[in-house]
Steps between C-alpha positions, in 0.01 A plus 500: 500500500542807318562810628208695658697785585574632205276840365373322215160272469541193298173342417662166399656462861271298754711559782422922447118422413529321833668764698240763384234342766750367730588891538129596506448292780802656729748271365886606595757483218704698256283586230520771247269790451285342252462216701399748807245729276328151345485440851373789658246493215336154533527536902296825487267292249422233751439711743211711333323182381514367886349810616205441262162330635304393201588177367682513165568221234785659253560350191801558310520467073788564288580444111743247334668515179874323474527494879622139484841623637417740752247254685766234563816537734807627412654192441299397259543837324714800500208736554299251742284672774271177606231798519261303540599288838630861599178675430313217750729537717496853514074545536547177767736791692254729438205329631688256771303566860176705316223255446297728352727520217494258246624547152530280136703567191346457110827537262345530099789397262458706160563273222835417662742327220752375667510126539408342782272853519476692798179355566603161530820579675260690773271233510798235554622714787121492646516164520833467647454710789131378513338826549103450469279595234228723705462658830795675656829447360376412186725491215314470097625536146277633257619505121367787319438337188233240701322885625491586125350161361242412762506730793264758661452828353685747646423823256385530159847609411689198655232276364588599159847339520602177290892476606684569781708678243280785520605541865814674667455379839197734562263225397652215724452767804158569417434122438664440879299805637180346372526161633620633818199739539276223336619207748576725825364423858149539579555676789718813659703702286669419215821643359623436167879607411751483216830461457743426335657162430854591641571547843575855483172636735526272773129354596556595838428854441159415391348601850589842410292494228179303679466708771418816365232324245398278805557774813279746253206273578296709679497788225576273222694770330886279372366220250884479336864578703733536248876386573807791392812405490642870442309904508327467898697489832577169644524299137869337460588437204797237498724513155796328440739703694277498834165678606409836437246724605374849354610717379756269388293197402389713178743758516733226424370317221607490161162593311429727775347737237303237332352417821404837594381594167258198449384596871406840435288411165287263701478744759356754263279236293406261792476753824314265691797322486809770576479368862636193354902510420568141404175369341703205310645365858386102530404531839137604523157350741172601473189416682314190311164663513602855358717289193235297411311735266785673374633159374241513225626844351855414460591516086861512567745215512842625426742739681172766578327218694554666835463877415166386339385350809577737729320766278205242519491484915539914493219528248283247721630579884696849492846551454514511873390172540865387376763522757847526453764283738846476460723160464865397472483371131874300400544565134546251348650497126653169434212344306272768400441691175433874575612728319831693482595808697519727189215646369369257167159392336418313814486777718306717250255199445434546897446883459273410204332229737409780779324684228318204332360455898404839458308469190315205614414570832553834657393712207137392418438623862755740576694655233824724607512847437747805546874385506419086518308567191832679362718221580244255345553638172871498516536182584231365258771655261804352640690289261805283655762773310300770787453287763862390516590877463281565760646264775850615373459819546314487869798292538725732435354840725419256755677638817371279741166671576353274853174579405520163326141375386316864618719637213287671217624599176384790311352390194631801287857363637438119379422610141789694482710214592360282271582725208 
């Protein structure tokens, strides 16, 4: 047994995975604070989604592209996280002792190339553990490229797709999303929620996102809760060294800047969304019903797949309609590709990607004016030369300001530095 004590989460270690719901349930031991806020985070989970009276069926999707390592144990690979006997056994936790809870799991793979693919490794360890193909606990594989060729249209957009090639991991969501909505229960509410294909959200802290979609039944006012792993009080964000909380969770980082910066064009462009800190977290639900229609609208499948959707619920529902909960979120680097620290192309793509949003869907209805309209135009003339100057230079009169994501820039100021 490794040890639990220690301040750092290790996603590859069953034994810590373990001890997060053996603390959540009163379990005595000597477990380190990231152990104890994972804990404290999935036990206050449970506990909303008991309180709850409606009958819920939750079903759980994620994407998978080269996850053939992380889905098997560490033994059988330096980066192993078995998430997928973890994630059952983490909505079994969740659920154990509420029989009006019941829950399944759709995972889309999306044009996976490694061989065996992570749909057939998935589907392998279906059959091993035997976990049935409908009803609760239900555990399916769908391959994107089978969606594309002869499945159900989802929106005019999607159905224009000939490769999975064409998709970065926002079409095998949307794919899961659809089936899930498309198969769901006939009766009582239905959740859908995504995730990620790592273990870093644990499952368990789904209830927290349920209950204010479900518990809003009366005024039906939540359709989406929204997971942040950093920017609201209560989110923990674990990194390497242990877990951190604000102001030091973005205080801290690295591309602070870049963070902030990339936050406060969207607020500007998207305001329906400023509520929203971390729209790219993988950790979202959203009432079946409400998603359904929304489904059809979607046109984006890359790394704007979530901001678009959100903008689509706001549109449809109100931006209140989308609540905000925090979550302990482990990051988790060791097989991922995002992008560095340091302010690059990739960053400035994402800038240009708020604004494309912005083009598309928020100004044929609602065009900005005043300062957002200023800061439009300079960053429609950003070239990577001034946006690397840009973050540089915040960078460098940076003294620490805790205003964090309410911090607003003068746009005057930005062009300067960008000269």
């Amino acid at each position: 047994m490794e040890q639990t004590s220690a301040p750092v989460r290790d996603l590859t270690d069953s034994d810590q995975n373990e001890a997060v719901l053996t603390v959540a349930e009163g379990g005595a031991g000597d477990y380190g604070p990231a152990i104890a806020a994972e804990a404290a985070a999935v036990a206050r989970s449970r506990k909303r989604l008991s309180e709850l009276e409606t009958p819920v069926h939750l079903t759980v999707v994620w994407a998978m592209y080269g996850e053939t390592g992380r889905m098997v144990p560490r033994s059988d690979h330096p980066h192993g996280e078995d998430f997928v006997r973890a994630k059952v056994r983490q909505l079994d936790w969740l659920t154990a002792g509420l029989p009006g809870v019941t829950w399944s799991i759709i995972a889309c793979d999306d044009g996976c190339p490694d061989r065996p693919s992570s749909a057939e490794v998935m589907e392998r360890i279906v059959a091993a553990e035997g976990y049935p193909a409908t009803g609760h606990r239900s555990v399916r594989v769908v391959r994107l490229a089978d969606v594309l060729a002869s499945g159900p249209s989802i929106s005019p957009e999607f159905d224009r797709l000939t490769s999975t090639d064409q998709s970065r991991k926002g079409g095998s969501v949307l794919a899961a999303l659809a089936e899930a909505v498309r198969t769901g229960p006939g009766t009582g509410r239905h959740v859908v929620a995504y995730t990620d294909a790592d273990l870093s959200a644990n499952l368990a802290q789904l209830g927290s996102l349920v209950a204010p979609i479900v518990g809003d039944e009366r005024t039906g006012t939540t359709v989406g809760a929204l997971g942040q792993r950093y920017g609201v009080d209560g989110a923990v964000l674990v990194k390497p060294d242990g877990p951190t909380r604000e102001p030091e969770s973005t205080g801290g980082k690295a591309d602070k800047l870049i963070v902030l910066f990339r936050h406060y064009v969207r607020a500007l462009l998207v305001p329906s969304l400023a509520h929203v800190l971390d729209t790219q977290a993988g950790f979202k639900a959203f009432d079946a019903a409400a998603l359904r229609p929304v489904l059809s609208e979607m046109t984006s499948f890359n790394e704007t797949f979530d901001v678009e959707l959100l903008i689509h619920l706001a549109q449809r529902y109100g931006a209140d309609a989308l609540a905000v909960e925090p979550i302990v979120f482990t990051e988790d680097f060791a097989a991922t590709n995002f992008p560095s620290v340091d302010p690059g192309a990739r960053h400035l793509a994402m800038v240009r990607q708020v604004v494309d949003l912005y083009d598309r869907f928020v100004a044929p209805v609602d065009p900005v004016t005043g300062e957002a309209a200023e800061l439009l135009a300079l960053v429609r003339g950003l070239d990577l030369d001034g946006y690397v100057r840009l973050i540089e230079r915040l960078r460098a009169e940076d003294t620490g300001d805790p205003t964090l994501f309410d911090r607003r820039w003068p746009v005057a100021h930005l062009r300067a530095l960008t000269r």
